[in-house]
C-alpha positions in Angstrom: -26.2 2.8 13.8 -24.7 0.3 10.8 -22.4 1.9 8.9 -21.9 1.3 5.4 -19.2 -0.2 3.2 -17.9 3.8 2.8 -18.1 4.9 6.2 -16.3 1.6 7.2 -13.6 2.7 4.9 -13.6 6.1 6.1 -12.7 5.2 9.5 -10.0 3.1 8.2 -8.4 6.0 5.9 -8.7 7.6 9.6 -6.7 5.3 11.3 -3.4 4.6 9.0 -2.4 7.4 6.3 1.1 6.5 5.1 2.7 3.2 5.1 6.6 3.0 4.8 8.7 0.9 2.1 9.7 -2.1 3.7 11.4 -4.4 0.8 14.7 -4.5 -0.6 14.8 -5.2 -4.3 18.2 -6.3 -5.9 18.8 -7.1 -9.4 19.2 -5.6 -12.7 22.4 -3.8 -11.0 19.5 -1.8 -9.1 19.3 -1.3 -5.4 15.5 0.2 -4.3 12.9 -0.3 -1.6 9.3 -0.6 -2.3 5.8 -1.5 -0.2 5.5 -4.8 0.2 2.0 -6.8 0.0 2.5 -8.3 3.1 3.9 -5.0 5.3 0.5 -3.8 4.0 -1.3 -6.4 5.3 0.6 -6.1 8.3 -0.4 -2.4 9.1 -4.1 -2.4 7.8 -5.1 -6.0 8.3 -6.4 -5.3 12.1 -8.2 -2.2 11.2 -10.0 -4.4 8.4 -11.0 -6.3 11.3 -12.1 -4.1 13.3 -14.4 -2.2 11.2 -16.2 -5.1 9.9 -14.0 -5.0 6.0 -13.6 -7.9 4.3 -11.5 -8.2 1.0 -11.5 -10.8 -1.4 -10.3 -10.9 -5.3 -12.1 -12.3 -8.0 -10.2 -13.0 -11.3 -11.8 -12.4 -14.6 -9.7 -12.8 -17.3 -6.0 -14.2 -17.7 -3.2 -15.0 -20.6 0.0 -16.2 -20.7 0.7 -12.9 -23.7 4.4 -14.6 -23.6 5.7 -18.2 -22.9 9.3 -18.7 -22.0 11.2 -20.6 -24.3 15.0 -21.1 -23.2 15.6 -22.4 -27.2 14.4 -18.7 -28.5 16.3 -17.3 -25.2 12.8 -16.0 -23.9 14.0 -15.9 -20.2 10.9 -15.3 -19.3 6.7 -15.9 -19.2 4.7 -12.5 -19.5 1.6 -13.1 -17.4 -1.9 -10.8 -18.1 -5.0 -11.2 -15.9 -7.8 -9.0 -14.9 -9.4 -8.9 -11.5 -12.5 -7.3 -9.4 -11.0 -6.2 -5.6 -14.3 -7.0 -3.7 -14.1 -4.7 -0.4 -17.3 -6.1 1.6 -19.6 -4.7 4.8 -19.4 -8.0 6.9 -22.5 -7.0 8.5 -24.4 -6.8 4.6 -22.3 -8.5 2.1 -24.1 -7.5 -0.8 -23.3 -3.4 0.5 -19.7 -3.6 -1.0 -17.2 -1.6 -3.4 -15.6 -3.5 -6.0 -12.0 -2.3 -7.8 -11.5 -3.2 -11.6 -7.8 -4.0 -11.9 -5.1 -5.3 -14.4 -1.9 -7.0 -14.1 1.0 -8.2 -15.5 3.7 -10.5 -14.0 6.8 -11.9 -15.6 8.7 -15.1 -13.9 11.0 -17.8 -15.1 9.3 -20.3 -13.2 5.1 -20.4 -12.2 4.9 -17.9 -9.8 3.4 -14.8 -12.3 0.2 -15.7 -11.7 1.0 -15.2 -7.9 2.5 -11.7 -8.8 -0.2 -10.4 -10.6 -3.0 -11.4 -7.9 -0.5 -9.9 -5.4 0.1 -6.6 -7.4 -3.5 -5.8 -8.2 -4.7 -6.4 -4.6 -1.7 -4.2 -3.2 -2.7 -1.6 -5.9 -6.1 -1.9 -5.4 -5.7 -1.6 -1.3 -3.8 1.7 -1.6 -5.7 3.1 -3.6 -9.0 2.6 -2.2 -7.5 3.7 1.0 -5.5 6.7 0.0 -2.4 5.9 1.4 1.0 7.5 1.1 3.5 5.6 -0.2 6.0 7.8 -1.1 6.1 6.0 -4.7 4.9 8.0 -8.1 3.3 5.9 -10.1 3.0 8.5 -12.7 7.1 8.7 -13.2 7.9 4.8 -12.4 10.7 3.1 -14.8 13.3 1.0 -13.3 13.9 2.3 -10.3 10.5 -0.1 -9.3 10.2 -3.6 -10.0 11.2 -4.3 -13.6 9.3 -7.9 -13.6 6.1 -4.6 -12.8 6.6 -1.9 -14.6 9.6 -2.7 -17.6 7.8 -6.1 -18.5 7.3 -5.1 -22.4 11.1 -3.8 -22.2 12.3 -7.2 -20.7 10.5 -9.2 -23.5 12.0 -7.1 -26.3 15.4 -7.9 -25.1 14.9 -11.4 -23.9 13.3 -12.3 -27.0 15.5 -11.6 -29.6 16.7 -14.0 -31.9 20.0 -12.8 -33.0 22.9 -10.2 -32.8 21.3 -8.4 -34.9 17.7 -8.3 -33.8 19.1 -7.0 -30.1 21.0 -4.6 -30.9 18.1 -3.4 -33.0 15.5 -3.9 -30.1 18.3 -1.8 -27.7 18.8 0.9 -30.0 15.0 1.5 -29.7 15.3 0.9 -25.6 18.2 2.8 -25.1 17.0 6.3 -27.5 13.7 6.5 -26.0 15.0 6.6 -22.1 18.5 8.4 -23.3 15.7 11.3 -24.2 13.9 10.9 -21.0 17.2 11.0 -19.1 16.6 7.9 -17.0 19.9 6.9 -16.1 18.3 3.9 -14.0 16.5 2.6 -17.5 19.7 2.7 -18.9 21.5 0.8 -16.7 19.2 -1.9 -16.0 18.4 -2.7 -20.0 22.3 -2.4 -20.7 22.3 -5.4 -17.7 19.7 -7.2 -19.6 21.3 -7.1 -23.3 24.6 -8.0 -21.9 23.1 -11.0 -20.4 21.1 -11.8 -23.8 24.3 -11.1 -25.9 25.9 -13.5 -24.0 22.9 -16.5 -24.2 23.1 -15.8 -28.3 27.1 -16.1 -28.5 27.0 -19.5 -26.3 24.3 -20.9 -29.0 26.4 -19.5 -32.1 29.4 -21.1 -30.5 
């Protein structure tokens, strides 16, 4: 009997239900592990195989909401795209499930573009699968990836113009996760103005 593109996916969710962290992440002055897009790969790639699932993304939409400008001490670019996660029956491509995902992705360099495809396929893989990740997505700040999940906060530090504008833009930062207790928040925006504070003095100097 041919199965289809949800009974394909059913054996899969069968075969692998939890997938451990298997990335160190270091900056900011934090120290965290998360799931990595290629341990996932690793664990579900052959059971893909196997049942006959094939996974492709197809980007719709992209902006670059942010350019980095080192004059205006915009560290970094702030990346936006929009993508459909195909998940196809090899044996009838036209039987498939497709994902609607967003992104974002901030880098210094070229490489958000390469984030955000990463991110929303990894997203888009869990959660078509169900698996256990041990993360909660509903309670992430900076104990995740801040380039992920703290992009606006990063911006609204890195692109102030002055003294006076950061301290202003921190203020903000630092009331709203003060109330919400994060201590990690805290810590890694402190990190962050520090650095900018010390970027504006060099160009007053």
């Amino acid at each position: 009997m041919t199965r289809n593109i949800y009974q394909r996916i059913n054996e899969i969710q069968k075969a692998v239900d939890y997938i451990k962290k298997d990335k160190s992440v270091n900056g900011g002055g934090q120290n965290y592990t998360a799931v990595s897009h290629d341990g996932l790969i690793s664990l579900i790639r052959k059971h893909l195989v196997v049942n006959g699932v094939v996974i492709y993304p197809e980007q719709q939409t992209s902006v670059m909401l942010v350019q980095r400008d080192k004059e205006k001490g915009i560290a970094m670019h702030l990346y936006e795209a929009s993508y459909h996660i195909n998940f196809v029956n090899i044996d009838d491509p036209k039987d498939r499930i497709v994902v609607q995902i967003a992104a974002h992705a901030a880098d210094n360099g070229d490489k958000a573009p390469g984030k955000a495809v990463t991110y929303a396929t990894k997203s888009a893989l869990l959660k078509v699968f169900s698996l256990e990740t041990g993360d909660d997505d509903e309670s992430r700040t900076a104990e995740d990836d801040p380039d992920a999940y703290m992009a606006e906060e990063i911006l609204a530090i890195t692109g102030a113009e002055t003294m006076e504008s950061l301290a202003t833009e921190f203020r903000k930062l630092f009331a709203k996760y003060n109330a919400a207790k994060d201590k990690k928040a805290i810590a890694f925006l402190t990190a962050e103005k520090d650095k900018k504070k010390k970027q504006l003095s060099e160009i007053e100097q």
